[in-house]
C-alpha positions as a printed NumPy array, in Angstrom:
array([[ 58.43 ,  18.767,  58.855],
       [ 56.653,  18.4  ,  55.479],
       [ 58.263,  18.996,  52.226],
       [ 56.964,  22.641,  51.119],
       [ 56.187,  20.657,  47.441],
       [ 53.438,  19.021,  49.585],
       [ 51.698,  21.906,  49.857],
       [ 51.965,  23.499,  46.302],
       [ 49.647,  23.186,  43.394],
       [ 48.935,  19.462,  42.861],
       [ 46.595,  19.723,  46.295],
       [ 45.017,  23.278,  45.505],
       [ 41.643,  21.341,  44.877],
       [ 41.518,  18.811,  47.247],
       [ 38.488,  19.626,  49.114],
       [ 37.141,  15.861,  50.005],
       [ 38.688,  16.047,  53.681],
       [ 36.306,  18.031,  55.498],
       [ 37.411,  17.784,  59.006],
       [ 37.104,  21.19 ,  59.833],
       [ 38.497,  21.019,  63.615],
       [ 41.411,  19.574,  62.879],
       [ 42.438,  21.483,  59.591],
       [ 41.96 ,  24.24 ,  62.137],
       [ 44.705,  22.974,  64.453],
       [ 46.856,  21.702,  61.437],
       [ 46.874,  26.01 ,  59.946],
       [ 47.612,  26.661,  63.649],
       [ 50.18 ,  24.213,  64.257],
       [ 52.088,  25.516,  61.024],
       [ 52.112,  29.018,  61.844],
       [ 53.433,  27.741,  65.368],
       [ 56.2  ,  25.777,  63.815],
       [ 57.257,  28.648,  61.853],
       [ 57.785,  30.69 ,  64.816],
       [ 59.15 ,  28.769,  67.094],
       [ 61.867,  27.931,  64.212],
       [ 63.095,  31.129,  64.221],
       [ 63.389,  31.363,  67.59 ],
       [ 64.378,  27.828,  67.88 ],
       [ 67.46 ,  28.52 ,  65.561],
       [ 68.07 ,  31.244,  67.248],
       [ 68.594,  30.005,  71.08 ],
       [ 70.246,  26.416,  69.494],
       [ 73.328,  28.831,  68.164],
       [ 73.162,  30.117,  71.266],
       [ 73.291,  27.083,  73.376],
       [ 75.744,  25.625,  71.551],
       [ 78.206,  28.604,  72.275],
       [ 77.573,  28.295,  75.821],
       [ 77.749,  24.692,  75.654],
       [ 81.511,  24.306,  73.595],
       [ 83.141,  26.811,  75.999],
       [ 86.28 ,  24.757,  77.663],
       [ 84.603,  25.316,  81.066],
       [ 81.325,  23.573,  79.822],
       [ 83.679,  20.6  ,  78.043],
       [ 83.678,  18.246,  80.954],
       [ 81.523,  15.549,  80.436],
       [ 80.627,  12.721,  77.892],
       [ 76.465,  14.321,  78.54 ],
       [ 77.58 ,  17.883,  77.486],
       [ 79.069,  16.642,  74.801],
       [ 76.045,  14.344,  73.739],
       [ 73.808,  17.371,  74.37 ],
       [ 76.505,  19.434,  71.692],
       [ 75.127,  16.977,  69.461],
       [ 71.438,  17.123,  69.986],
       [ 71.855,  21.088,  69.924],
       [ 73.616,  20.863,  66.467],
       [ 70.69 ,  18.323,  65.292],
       [ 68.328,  20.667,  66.294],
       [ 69.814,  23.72 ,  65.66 ],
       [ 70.13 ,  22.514,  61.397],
       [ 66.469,  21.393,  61.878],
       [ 64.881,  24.632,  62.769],
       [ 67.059,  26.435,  59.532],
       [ 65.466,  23.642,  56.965],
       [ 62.001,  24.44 ,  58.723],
       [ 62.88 ,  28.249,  58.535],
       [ 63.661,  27.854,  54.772],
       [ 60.395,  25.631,  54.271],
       [ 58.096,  27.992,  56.154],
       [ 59.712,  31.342,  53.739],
       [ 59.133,  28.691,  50.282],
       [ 55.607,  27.726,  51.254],
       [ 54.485,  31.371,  52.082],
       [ 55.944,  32.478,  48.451],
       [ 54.044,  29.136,  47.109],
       [ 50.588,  30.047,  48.101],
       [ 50.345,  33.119,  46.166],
       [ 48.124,  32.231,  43.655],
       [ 50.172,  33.565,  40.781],
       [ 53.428,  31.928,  42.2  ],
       [ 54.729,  29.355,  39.652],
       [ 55.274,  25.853,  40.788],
       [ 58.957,  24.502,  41.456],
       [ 61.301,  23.162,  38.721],
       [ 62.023,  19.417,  38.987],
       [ 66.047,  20.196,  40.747],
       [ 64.305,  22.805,  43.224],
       [ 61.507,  20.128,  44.246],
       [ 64.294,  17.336,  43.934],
       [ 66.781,  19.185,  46.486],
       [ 63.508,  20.176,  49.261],
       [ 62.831,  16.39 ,  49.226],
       [ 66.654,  16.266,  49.86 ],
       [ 66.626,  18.984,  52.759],
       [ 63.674,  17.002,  54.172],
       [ 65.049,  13.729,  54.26 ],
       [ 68.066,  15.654,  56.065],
       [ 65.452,  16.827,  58.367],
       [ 64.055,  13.415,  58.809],
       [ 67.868,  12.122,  59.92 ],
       [ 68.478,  14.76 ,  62.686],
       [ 65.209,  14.325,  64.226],
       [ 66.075,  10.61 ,  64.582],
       [ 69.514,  11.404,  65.229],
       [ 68.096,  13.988,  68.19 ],
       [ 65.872,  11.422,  69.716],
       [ 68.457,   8.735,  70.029],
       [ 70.698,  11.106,  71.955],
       [ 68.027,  12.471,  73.963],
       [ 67.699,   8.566,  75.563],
       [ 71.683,   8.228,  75.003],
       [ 71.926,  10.815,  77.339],
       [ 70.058,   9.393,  80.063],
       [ 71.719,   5.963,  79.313],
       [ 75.149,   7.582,  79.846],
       [ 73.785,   9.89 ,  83.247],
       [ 72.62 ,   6.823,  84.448],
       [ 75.666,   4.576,  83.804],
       [ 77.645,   7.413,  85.538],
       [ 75.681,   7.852,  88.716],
       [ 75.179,   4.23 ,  89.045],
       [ 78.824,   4.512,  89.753],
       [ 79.96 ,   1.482,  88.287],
       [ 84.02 ,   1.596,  88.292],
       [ 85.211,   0.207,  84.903],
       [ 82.221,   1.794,  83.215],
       [ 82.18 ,   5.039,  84.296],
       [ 85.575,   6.267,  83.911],
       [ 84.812,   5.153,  80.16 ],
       [ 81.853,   6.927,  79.388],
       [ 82.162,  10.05 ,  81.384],
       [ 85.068,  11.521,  79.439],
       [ 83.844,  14.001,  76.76 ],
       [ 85.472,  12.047,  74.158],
       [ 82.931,   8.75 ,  74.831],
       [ 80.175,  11.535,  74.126],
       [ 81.382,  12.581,  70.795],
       [ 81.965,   9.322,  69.948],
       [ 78.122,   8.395,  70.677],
       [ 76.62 ,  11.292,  68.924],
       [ 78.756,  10.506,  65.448],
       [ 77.467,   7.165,  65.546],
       [ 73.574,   8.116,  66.238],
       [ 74.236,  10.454,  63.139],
       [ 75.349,   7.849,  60.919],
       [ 73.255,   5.57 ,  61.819],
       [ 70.184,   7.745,  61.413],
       [ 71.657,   9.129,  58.208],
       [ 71.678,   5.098,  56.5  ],
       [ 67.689,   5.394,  58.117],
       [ 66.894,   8.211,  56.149],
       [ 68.139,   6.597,  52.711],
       [ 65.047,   4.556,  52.809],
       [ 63.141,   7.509,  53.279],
       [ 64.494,   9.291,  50.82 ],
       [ 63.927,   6.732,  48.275],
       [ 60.551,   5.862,  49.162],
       [ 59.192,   8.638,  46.815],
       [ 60.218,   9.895,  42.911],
       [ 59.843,  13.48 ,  42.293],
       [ 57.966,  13.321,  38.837],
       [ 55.587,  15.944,  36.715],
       [ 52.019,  15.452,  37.751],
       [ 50.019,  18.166,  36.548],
       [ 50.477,  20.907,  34.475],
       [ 50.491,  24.968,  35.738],
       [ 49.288,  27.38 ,  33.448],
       [ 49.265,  31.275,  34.337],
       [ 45.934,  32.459,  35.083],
       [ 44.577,  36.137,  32.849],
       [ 44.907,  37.993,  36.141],
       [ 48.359,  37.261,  36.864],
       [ 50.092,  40.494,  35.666],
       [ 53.562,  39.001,  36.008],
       [ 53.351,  35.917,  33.375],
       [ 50.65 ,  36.642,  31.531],
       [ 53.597,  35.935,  28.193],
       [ 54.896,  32.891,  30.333],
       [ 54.23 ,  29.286,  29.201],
       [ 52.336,  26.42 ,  31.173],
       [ 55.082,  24.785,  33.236],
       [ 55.228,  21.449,  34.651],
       [ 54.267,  20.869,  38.771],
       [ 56.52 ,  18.201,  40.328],
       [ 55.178,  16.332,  42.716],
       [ 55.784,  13.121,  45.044],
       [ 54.943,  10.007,  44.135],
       [ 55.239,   6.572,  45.669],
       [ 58.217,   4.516,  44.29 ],
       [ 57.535,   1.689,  42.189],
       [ 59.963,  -0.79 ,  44.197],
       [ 58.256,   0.232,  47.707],
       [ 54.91 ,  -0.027,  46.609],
       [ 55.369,  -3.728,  45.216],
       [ 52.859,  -6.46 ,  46.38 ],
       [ 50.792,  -4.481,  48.148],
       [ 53.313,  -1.493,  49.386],
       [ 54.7  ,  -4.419,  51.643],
       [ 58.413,  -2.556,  51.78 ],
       [ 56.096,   0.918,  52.392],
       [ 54.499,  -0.561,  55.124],
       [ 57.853,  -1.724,  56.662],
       [ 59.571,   1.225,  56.57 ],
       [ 56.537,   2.869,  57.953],
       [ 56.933,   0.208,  60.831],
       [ 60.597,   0.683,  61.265],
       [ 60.388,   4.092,  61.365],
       [ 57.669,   3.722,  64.18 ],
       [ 59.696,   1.141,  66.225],
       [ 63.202,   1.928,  66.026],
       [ 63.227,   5.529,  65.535],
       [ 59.881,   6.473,  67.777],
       [ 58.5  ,   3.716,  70.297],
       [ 61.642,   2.199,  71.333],
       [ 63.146,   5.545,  72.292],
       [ 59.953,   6.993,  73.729],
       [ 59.338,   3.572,  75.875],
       [ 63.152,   3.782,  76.995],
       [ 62.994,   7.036,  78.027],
       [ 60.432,   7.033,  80.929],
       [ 62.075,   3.952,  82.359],
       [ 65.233,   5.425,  82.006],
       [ 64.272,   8.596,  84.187],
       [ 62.743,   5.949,  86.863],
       [ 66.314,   4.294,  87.384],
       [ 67.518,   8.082,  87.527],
       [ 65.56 ,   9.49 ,  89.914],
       [ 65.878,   5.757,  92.138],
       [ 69.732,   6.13 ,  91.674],
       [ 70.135,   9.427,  92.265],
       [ 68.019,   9.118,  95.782],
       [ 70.247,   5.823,  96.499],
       [ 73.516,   7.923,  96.075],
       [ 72.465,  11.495,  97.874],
       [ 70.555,   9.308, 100.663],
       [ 68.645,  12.295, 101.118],
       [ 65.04 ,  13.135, 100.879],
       [ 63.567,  14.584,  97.567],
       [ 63.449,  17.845,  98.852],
       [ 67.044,  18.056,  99.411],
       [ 68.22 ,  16.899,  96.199],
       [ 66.65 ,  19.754,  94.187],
       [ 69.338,  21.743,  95.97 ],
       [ 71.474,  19.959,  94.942],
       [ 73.923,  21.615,  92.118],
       [ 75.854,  17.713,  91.24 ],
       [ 72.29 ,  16.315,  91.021],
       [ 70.599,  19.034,  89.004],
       [ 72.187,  17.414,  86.133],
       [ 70.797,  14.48 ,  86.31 ],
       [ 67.116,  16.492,  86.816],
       [ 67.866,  18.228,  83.706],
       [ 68.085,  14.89 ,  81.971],
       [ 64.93 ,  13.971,  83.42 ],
       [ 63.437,  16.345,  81.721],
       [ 64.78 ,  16.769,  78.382],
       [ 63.581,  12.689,  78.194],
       [ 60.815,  14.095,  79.29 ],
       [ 60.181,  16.492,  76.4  ],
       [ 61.087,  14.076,  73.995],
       [ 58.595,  11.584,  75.039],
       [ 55.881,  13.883,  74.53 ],
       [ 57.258,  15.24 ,  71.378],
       [ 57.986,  11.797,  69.875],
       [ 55.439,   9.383,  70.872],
       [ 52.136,  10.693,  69.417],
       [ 54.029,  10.566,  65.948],
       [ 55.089,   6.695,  66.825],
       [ 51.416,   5.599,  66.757],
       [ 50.755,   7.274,  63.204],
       [ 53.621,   6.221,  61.696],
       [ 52.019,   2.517,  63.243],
       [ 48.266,   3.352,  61.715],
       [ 49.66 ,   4.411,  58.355],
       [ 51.395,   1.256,  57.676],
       [ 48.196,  -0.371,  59.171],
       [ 45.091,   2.125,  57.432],
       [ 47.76 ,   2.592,  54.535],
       [ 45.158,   3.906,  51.454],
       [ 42.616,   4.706,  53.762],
       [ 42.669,   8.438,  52.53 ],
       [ 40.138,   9.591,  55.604],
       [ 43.033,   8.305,  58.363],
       [ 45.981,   9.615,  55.609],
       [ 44.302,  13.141,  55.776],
       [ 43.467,  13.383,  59.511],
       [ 47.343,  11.756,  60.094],
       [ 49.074,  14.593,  58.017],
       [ 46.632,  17.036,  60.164],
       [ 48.214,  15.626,  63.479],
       [ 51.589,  14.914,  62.064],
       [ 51.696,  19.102,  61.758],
       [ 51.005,  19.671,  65.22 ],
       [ 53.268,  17.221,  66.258],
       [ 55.948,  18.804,  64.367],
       [ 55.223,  22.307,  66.243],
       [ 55.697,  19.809,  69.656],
       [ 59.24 ,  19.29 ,  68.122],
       [ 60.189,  22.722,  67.476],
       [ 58.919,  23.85 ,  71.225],
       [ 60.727,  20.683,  72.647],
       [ 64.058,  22.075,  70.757],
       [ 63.741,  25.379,  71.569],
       [ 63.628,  24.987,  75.433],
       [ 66.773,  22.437,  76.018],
       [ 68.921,  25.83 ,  76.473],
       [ 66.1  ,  27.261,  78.953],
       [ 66.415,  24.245,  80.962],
       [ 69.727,  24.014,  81.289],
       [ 70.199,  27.561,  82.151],
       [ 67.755,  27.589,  84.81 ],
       [ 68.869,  24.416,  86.376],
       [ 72.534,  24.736,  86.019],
       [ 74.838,  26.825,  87.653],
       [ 77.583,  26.046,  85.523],
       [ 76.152,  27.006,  82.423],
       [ 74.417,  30.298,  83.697],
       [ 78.071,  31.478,  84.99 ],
       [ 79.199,  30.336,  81.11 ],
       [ 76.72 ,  32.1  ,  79.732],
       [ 77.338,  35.307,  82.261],
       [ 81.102,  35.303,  81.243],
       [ 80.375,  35.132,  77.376],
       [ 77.841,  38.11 ,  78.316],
       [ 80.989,  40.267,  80.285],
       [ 83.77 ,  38.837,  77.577],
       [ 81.415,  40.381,  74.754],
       [ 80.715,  43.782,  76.341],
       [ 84.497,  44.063,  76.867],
       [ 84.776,  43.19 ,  73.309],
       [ 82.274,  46.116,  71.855],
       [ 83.63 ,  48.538,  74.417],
       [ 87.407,  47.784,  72.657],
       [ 85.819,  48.031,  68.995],
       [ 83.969,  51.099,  70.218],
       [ 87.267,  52.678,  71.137],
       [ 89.404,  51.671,  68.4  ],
       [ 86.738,  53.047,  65.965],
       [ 86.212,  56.75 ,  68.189],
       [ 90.635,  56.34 ,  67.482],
       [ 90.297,  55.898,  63.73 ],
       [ 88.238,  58.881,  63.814],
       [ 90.036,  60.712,  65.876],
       [ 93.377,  60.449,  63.772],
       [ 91.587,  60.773,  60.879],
       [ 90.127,  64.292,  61.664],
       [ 93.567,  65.462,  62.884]])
């Protein structure tokens, strides 16, 4: 996600970057993230219903994906916010933001920036802890199988990713950098004063000798919170899939049928979906500290950085669509909070036809 000041008035003229193509897939990719936000936010508060019902509460991975539901749940709500702030932004009579409202999107975005971390390290903490428990070694597993193990895990991913995103937040000062002025047709502030436009610019300290502590957050970011995880994660579902053979001793075929197995299938692929999410927007995070003031590569990454964000808000919208289609447990949790509500309306329907009722007599 992209702070919503990036795309107010201090780039209205920038017309130098003329890749048309992928402009066109950068518009695209926005209106898709936007969408799938909403419905993102939605099915995440739904998934994490299902998933913190006492009959879901079982294991140290349900707990771990509580966590990445909660990470991705806030995510889609700051993205939902951005995408209603940027539509009321491009009106071309809409003032620019005061210096506290661009100060606290910079804020929400460097929240953002933590929980997507935060999500990615439990996506591969999740396969570390299926494999650790199907590998069915004694003195480990009883340890990290227990829900408890699982909450502890996801608090420290969050904390950890939170002291990240300091360094991100402080890479940039929100100062004025242009000036806004109301044009004659704009019927609304035609008596309003020129107002200042906030805007980001590169700290002082981080751009020192050459933007050397720029470049190496730009290559932290990339290897800790991007190419480690994405590497991890396909080698993790190798030693899944080889383990979980090894322990059914049955043939592929079999083990689909399997309802103890499907669990570790529907870790396969929710590393799965985080590799392909994740890893494209490891290797610009590499080039920018690499190309860094090459404004060609700057423009055509902030292009593909946008569609990779729409990758993220698809990936976080489908963990609950995986999980009900491939487990059993969670589609008779999800049936039960479906009967448990209908009872529910039908005893608010009747207690309201009784209020009624007594009232008229």
């Amino acid at each position: 996600m992209i702070s919503s000041s990036s795309y107010q008035h201090i780039f209205d003229e920038d017309d130098t970057y003329n890749a048309k193509f992928f402009q066109s897939i950068a518009i695209y990719s926005l209106q898709i993230e936007f969408l799938m936000a909403k419905i993102g936010a939605v099915l995440n508060i739904l998934h994490i219903f299902i998933l913190t019902r006492k009959s879901m509460m079982i294991s140290s991975v349900n707990s771990i994906m509580i966590g990445i539901a909660i990470c991705d749940c806030i995510c889609m709500i700051i993205i939902v916010k951005n995408g209603i702030l940027v539509r009321s932004l491009v009106q071309e009579c809409a003032p620019p933001l005061s210096q506290f409202e661009a100060q606290f999107d910079f804020f929400l975005t460097a929240v953002h920036n933590a929980l997507r971390r935060c999500s990615a390290w439990l996506g591969m903490l999740v396969a570390v802890v299926r494999y650790f428990v199907i590998r069915n070694v004694t003195n480990i597993r009883a340890q990290v199988s227990i829900p408890k193990y699982g909450v502890k895990v996801s608090i420290i991913a969050f904390f950890t990713s939170c002291v990240a995103s300091i360094f991100f937040y402080f890479h940039v000062d929100i100062l004025e950098v242009a000036t806004w002025t109301p044009k004659s047709d704009c019927e609304d502030f035609t008596d309003m004063t020129a107002r200042p436009v906030h805007g980001q610019v590169s700290n002082e300290i981080f751009e020192w000798n050459n933007a050397l502590f720029a470049k190496l957050r730009l290559y932290m970011e990339c290897v800790f919170s991007k190419l480690i995880t994405c590497f991890a994660l396909p080698i993790l579902s190798g030693l899944l899939i080889t383990e979980m053979k090894k322990s059914a001793e049955v043939s592929i075929k079999s083990f689909k049928k399997s309802r103890k197995d499907l669990t570790t299938v529907i870790t396969i692929c929710i590393a799965i979906s985080y590799f392909v999410s994740e890893f494209p927007l490891g290797i610009i995070y590499f080039y920018k500290a690499v190309w860094r003031g090459n404004l060609t590569y700057l423009n055509l990454a902030e292009n593909v950085k946008l569609f990779c964000h729409s990758l993220f808000t698809i990936n976080a919208s489908i963990h609950c669509l995986i999980c009900f289609s491939m487990s059993h447990q969670y589609r008779k949790t999800f049936f039960k909070c479906l009967k448990n509500l209908n009872c529910l309306s039908k005893k608010v329907q009747e207690y309201i036809f009784n209020i009624i009722f007594m009232a008229t007599f």
